[in-house]
C-alpha positions in Angstrom: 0.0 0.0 0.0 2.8 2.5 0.6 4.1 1.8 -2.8 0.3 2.6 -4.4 -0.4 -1.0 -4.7 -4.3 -1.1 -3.8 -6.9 -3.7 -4.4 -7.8 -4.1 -7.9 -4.8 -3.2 -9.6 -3.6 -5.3 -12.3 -0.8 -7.8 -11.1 2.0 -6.1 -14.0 1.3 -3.0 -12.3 2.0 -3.9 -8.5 5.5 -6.1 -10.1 6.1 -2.2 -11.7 5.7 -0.7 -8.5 6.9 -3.2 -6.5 9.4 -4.9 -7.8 10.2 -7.1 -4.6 6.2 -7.9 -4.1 5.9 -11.9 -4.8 2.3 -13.6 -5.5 0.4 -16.9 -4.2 -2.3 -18.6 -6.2 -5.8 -18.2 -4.9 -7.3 -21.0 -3.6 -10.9 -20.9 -4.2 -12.1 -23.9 -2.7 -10.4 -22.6 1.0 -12.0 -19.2 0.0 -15.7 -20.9 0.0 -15.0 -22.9 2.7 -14.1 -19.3 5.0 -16.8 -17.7 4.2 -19.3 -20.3 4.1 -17.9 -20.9 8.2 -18.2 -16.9 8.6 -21.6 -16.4 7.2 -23.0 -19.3 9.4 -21.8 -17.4 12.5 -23.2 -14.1 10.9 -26.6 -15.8 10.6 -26.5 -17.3 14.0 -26.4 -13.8 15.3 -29.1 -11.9 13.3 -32.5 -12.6 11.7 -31.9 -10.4 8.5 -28.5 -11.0 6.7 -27.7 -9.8 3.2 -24.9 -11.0 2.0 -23.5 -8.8 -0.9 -19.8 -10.7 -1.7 -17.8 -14.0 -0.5 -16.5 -11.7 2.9 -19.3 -9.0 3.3 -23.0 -8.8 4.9 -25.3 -6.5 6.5 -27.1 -7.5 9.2 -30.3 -6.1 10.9 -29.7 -6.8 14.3 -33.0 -4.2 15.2 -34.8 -7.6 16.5 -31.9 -8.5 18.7 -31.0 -5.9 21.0 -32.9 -3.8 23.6 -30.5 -0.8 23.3 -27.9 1.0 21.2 -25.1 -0.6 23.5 -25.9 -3.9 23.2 -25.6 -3.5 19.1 -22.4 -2.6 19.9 -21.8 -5.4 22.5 -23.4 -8.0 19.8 -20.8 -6.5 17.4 -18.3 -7.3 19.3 -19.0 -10.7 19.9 -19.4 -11.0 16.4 -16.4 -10.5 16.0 -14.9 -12.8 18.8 -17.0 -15.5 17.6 -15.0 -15.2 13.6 -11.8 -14.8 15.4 -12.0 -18.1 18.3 -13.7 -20.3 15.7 -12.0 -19.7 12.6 -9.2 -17.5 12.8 -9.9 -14.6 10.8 -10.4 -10.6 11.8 -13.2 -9.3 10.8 -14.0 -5.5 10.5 -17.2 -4.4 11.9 -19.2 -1.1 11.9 -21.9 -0.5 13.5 -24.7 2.4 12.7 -28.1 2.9 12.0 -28.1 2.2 8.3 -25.9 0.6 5.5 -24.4 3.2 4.3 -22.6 4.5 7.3 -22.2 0.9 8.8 -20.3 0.3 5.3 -17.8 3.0 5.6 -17.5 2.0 9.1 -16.4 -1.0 8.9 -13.9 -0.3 6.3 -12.3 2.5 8.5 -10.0 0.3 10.6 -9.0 -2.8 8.7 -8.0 -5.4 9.9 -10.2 -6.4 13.3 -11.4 -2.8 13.4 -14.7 -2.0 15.4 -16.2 1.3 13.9 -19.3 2.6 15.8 -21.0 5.8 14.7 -23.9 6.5 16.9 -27.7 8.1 15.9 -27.2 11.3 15.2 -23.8 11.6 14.6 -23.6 10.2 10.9 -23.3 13.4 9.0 -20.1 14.6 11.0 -18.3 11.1 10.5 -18.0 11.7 6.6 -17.6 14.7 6.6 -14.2 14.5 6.3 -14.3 11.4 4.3 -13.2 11.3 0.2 -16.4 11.4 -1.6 -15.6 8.1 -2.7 -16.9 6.5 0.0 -20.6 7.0 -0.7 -21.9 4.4 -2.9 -22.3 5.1 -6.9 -19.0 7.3 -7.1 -16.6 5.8 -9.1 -13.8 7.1 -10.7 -15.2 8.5 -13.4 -17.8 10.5 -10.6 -15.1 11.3 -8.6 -13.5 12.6 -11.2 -16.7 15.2 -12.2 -17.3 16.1 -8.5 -13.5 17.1 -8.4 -14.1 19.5 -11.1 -16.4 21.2 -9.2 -14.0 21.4 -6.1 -15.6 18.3 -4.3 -13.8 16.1 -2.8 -14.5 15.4 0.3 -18.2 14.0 1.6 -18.4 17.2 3.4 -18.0 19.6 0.7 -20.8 17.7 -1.2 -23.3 18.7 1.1 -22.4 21.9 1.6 -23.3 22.6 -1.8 -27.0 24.1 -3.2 -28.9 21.4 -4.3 -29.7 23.2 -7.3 -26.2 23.4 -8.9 -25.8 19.6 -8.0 -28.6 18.9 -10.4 -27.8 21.0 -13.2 -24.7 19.2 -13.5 -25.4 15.7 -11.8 -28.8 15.7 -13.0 -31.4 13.2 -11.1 -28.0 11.6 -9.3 -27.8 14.9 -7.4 -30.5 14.2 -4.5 -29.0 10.7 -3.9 -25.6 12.1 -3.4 -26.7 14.6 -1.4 -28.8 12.4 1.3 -25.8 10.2 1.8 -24.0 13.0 2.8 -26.3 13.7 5.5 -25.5 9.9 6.3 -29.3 9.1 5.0 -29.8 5.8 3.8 -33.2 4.1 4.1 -32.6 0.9 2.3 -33.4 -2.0 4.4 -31.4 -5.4 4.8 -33.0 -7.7 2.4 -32.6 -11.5 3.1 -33.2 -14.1 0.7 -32.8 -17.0 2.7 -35.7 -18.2 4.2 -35.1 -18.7 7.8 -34.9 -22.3 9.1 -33.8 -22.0 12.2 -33.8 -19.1 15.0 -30.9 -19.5 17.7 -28.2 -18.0 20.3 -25.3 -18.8 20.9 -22.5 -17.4 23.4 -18.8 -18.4 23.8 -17.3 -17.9 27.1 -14.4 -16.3 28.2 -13.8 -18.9 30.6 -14.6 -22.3 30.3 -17.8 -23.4 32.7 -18.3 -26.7 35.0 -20.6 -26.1 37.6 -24.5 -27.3 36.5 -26.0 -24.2 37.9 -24.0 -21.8 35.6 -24.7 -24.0 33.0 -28.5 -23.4 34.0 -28.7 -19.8 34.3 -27.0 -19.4 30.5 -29.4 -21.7 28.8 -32.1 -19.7 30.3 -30.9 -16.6 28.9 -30.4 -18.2 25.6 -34.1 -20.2 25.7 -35.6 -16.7 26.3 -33.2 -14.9 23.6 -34.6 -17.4 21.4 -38.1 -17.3 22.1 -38.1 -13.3 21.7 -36.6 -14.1 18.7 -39.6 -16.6 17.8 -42.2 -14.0 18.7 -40.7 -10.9 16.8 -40.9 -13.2 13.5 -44.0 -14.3 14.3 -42.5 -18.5 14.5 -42.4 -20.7 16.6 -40.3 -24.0 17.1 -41.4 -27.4 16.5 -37.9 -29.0 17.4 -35.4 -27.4 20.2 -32.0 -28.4 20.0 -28.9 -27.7 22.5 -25.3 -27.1 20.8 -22.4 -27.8 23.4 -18.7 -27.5 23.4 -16.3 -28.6 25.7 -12.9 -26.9 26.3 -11.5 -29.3 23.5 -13.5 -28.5 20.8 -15.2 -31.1 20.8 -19.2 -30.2 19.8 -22.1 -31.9 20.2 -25.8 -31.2 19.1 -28.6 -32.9 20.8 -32.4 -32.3 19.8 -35.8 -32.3 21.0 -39.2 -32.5 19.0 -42.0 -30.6 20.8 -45.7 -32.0 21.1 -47.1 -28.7 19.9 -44.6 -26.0 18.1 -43.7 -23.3 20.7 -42.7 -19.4 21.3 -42.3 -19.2 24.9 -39.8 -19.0 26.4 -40.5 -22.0 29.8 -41.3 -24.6 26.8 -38.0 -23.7 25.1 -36.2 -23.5 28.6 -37.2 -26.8 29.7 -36.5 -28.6 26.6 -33.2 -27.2 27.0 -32.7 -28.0 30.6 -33.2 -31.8 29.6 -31.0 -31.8 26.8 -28.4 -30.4 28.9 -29.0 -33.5 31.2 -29.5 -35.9 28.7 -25.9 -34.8 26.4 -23.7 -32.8 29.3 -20.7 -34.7 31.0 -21.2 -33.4 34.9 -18.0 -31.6 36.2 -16.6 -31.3 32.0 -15.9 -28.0 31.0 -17.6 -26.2 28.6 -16.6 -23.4 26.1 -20.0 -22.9 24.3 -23.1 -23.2 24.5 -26.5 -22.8 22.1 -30.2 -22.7 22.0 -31.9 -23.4 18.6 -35.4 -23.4 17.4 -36.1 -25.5 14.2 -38.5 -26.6 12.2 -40.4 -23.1 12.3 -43.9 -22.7 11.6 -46.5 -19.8 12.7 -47.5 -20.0 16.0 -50.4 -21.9 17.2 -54.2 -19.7 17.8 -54.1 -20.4 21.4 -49.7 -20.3 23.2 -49.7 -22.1 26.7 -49.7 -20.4 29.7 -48.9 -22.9 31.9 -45.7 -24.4 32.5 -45.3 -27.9 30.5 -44.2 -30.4 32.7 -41.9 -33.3 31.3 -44.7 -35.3 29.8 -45.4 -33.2 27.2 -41.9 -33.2 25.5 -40.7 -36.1 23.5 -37.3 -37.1 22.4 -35.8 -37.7 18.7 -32.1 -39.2 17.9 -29.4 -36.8 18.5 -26.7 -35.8 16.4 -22.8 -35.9 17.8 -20.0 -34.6 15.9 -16.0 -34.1 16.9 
């Protein structure tokens, strides 16, 4: 990069440049296999994803998160997650739309966590090429330099009017990014099969009743998550991982499909029974509601007791 060598630029050219650069082959197959392990954490964390590129999504995380803090938290687990189970950096910004959350996240490369709160948007580009809003190109850049823009902030200092008599219908786009305005929403064409949470721990767990107070924050992270899509679970299952990586996934199928968060909770509770080692430590644990469906007419408002949950074969992988 010091030598001008950017992404992009023809291989001849960097050799030009840089005459002591070297080159490996890309392997594509590892490439796929990356970000197919990075996008299945990304889902696991949010209910809308879009992923635009082999190593880039949005994510909607609105759903998740009671507060603007705990976006930022979830971010940064994100992030943990990418790093402990595959051992990549990933960049991450965080903001209230997907224009600033893009320039974010590519302000601090590599493992850089960008945050831009509400309100603020407008004064973090300001200063900021105007090639960072989305549609300028080169040859853009080049026609906004001619009329002594350069910078995101010049570009909205300018009358809207002379915008459009030389940008023409472009002009009002340009101009509310500059403001940091951007209303297009995360768009998701997966459909959703499963709704779960996950959380590694900073130190490994053996005692049962820690163990029992995190799946009880998961089950009722999950079963908010059921109710604000309007799904509930017909099969709960319980991902575990002990301190040596090993990981094991046990499931449940429910009598009736469920949102709430006892159901979830107990069917939990006796997977962690039925799968869990007593005294082994564990690194990770997981909640997951599958085979979605909308929810029943009529949700339970009693507690189930054990009878009413019924057992399928479990899955165990090392």
């Amino acid at each position: 990069r010091r030598d001008g060598i950017h992404s992009g630029r023809p291989t001849y050219q960097a050799w030009r440049r840089c005459p002591r650069v070297s080159t490996v082959p890309r392997r594509f197959a590892r490439d796929g296999e990356c970000s197919r392990q990075v996008m299945t954490i990304v889902r696991q964390m949010a209910e809308a994803v879009e992923q635009v590129s082999i190593d880039e999504a949005y994510l909607d995380v609105t759903n998740e998160v009671e507060g603007w803090q705990e976006g930022v938290r979830l971010g940064a687990r994100l992030q943990a997650r990418i790093q402990d189970e595959t051992g990549l950096s990933a960049s991450v910004g965080v903001a209230t739309n997907k224009l600033v959350a893009k320039v974010a996240s590519d302000r601090d490369k590599p493992g850089g966590l960008t945050v831009v709160p509400a309100g603020e948007e407008a004064a973090f580009l300001a200063p900021l090429p105007v090639r960072v809003l989305s549609g300028v190109g080169p040859v853009m850049a080049g026609r906004l330099k001619e009329l002594g823009i350069t910078t995101v902030g010049h570009l909205r200092q300018r009358p809207r009017q002379e915008l459009w008599e030389h940008l023409g219908k472009r002009a009002a786009w340009l101009l509310r990014q500059s403001r940091g305005e951007d209303s297009r929403d995360v768009c998701s064409a997966r459909e959703r099969k499963s709704v779960s949470r996950e959380r590694t721990f900073s130190h490994d767990i053996t005692g049962r009743d820690t163990l029992l107070d995190r799946i009880r924050s998961l089950s009722s992270g999950v079963a908010r998550r059921l109710k604000r899509a309007d799904l509930a679970a017909g099969t709960v299952a319980l991902k575990l991982r002990y301190s040596d990586f090993t990981t094991l996934t046990r499931q449940m199928r429910l009598t009736a499909p469920a949102d709430d968060e006892e159901t979830i909770t107990l069917a939990a509770v006796a997977l962690l029974q039925r799968g869990w080692q007593e005294g082994r430590p564990v690194r990770l644990l997981g909640v997951i509601g599958r085979d979605l469906c909308r929810p029943p007419a009529q949700r339970r408002l009693r507690f189930p007791d054990a009878g009413s949950l019924t057992g399928s074969d479990a899955s165990l992988s090392e």
